[in-house]
N, C-alpha and C positions, 0 to 999 in steps of 0.2 A: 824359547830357551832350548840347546840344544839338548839337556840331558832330558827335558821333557818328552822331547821329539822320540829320543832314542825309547824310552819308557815306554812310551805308547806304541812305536812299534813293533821293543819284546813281548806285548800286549794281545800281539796280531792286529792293531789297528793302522789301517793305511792314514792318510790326510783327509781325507771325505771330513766333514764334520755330521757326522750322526750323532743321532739323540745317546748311542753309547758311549760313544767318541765323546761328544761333550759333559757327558756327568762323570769319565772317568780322569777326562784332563783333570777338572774342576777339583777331584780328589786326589790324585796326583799332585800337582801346582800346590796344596795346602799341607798336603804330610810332611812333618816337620823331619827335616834331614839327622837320625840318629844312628850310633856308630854301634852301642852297646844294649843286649839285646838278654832277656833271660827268658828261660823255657817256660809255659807254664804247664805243670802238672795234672790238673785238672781237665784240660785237653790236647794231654801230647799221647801218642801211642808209639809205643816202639815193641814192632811186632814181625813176627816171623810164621811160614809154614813149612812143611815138610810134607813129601805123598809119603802113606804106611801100603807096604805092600804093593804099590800102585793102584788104589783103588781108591783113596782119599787124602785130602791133603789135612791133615793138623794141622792148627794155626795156636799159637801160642804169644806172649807176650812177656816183657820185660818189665817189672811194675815200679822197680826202685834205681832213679841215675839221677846223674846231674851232670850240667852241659852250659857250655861256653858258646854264645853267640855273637860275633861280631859281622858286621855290614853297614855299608851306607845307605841310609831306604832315601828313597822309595828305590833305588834301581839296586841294591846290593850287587852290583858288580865285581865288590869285594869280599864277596861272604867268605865268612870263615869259620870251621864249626871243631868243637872239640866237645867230647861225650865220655863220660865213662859209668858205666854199665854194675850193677851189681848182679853177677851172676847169681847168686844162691834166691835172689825174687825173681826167679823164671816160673810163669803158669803157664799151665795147658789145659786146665779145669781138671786135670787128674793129679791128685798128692799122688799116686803111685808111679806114675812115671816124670811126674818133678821133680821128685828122687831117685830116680836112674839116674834121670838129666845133671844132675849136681854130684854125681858117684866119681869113681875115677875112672870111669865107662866112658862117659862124656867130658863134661865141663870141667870134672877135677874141683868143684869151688871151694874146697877145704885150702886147699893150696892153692888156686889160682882167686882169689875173691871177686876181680874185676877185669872185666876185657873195655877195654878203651878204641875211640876211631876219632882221629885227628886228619881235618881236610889241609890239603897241600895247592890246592887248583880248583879255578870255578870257570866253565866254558858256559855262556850264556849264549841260549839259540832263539829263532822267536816265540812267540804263543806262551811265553811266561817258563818254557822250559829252558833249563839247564843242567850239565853234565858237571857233577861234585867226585874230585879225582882225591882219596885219601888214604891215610894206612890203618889197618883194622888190627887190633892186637887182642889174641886169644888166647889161654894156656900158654902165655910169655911167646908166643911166635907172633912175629909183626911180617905182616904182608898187603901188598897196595890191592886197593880196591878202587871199583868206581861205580859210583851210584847215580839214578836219572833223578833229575828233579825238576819240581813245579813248584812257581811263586801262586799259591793258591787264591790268595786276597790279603788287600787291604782296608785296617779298616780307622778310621780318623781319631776315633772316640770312642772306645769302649763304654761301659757300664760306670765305671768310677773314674772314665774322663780321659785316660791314657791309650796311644797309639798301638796298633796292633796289625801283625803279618803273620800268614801261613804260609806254611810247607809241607809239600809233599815229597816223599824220596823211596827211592827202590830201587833194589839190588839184587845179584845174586851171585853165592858165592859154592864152591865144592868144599864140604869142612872139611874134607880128608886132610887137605891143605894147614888148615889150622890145628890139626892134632884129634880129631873128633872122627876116630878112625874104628871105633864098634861099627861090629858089622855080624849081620843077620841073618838066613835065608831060609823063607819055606818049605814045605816037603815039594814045591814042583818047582824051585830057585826063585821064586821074588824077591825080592831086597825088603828084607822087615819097615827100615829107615833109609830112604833114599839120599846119594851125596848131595842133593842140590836142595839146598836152602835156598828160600825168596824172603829176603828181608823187607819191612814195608815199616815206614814211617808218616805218622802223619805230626805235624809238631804247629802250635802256633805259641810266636813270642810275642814280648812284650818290654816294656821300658823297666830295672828294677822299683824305680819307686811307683809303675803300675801295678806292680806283683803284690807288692805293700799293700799298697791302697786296697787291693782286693782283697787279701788276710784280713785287713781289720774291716773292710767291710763282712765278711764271713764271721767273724768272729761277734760281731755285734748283735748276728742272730743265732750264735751258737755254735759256727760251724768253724772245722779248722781245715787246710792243707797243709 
C-alpha cells in the first residue's frame, strides 16, 4: 500500500524488513484511519521558557486551553491544529510573578483573556518530523509563526480501548513582536526578561469518545479531569 510505504519512510525506515520495520508496519497497517482528534489534558503540556538575566532560563506553563485537532492517521499529512489559550492560568511556580505576567506589564489578561494559534500549513520531512506553519494571536495582534514538529508515537489501543498519537512541537518567537514589550535592565545592562521565548509542546490525542471513556473510567474510582 502506497500510504503505508510513504509512513514508514516518514518513520526513517528504508525497505530492509527488520524486526522494527516489521512490528511497526504491523501497527501502522491496523490504526484505524481517523480525521477527528481531541487533546487529552492529563498529558498535554503547553509550556514555555525565558533566560532571567542570562543566567537561567524559567520554564513556565499554560494549565487551562482547549484545542481542535484534525488529521488523517496514521500519516496526518493533513494536520490541522487550532488552540486557544487561557492566559490568566499561566504558572511559573511563583504567584508573584504569575501576577506580573497577567498585569498590563505583560499579558494584559484582564482585557485580553485568550491568545489563540491556528495552523494554516504542515510540511512533512522524514524521521516523523514536520514543519507546522500558523498564526499565533496575542494581546489582539495576529502574526505567522512556525513551529518544528515530531509525530512522537502510536499507539493502537489505549487503556480503555481507543487509538492514540503524540506530538511534539517547538518554537520560538521575540514577544516584542506580540506587544510583550516590559523591559528591564540590571546595574551592569542584562536584560531582567530576555525577547526570546522557546515554546515547547508536548500534546497526545485521542478519539472523542476515547476521552469519554477515560472520564468515566476515572470517575469510577473517584477521579475527575
Amino acid at each position: 500500500m502506497e500510504w503505508l510505504q510513504k509512513v514508514l519512510s516518514w518513520l526513517g525506515l528504508g525497505n530492509g524488513k527488520t524486526a522494527e520495520r516489521q512490528q511497526l508496519e504491523k501497527k501502522v497497517s491496523r490504526f484505524p484511519q481517523i480525521s477527528r482528534w481531541v487533546v487529552d489534558p492529563t498529558h498535554t503540556t503547553v509550556g514555555f521558557r525565558v533566560m532571567h538575566m542570562g543566567l537561567v532560563e524559567v520554564r513556565g506553563r499554560f494549565r487551562r486551553y482547549t484545542a481542535e485537532v484534525k488529521g488523517s492517521s496514521p500519516a496526518f499529512t493533513d494536520l490541522q491544529i487550532y488552540a486557544q489559550i487561557e492566559v490568566a492560568s499561566i504558572d511559573t511556580d511563583l504567584p508573584a510573578r504569575d501576577t506580573h505576567l497577567r498585569s498590563a506589564d505583560f499579558f494584559d489578561a484582564e482585557r485580553y483573556p485568550h491568545m489563540t494559534f491556528r495552523s494554516t500549513a504542515v510540511r512533512w520531512r522524514p524521521l516523523r518530523r514536520f514543519i507546522l506553519e500558523g498564526e499565533l494571536t496575542i494581546k489582539g495582534i495576529t502574526r505567522p509563526i512556525q513551529l518544528e514538529g515530531e509525530l512522537k508515537g502510536l499507539v493502537l489501543s489505549d487503556i480503555v480501548g481507543h487509538p492514540r498519537a503524540s506530538f511534539a512541537l517547538r518554537g520560538e518567537l521575540d514577544r516584542r513582536q506580540w506587544g510583550l514589550t516590559w523591559h528591564m535592565e540590571t546595574q551592569d545592562g542584562s536584560i531582567v526578561v530576555d525577547n526570546r521565548v522557546i515554546l515547547e509542546i508536548e500534546a497526545e490525542i485521542t478519539t472523542p469518545e476515547g476521552m469519554e471513556a477515560l472520564r468515566q473510567a476515572l470517575a469510577q474510582m473517584g477521579l475527575q479531569i
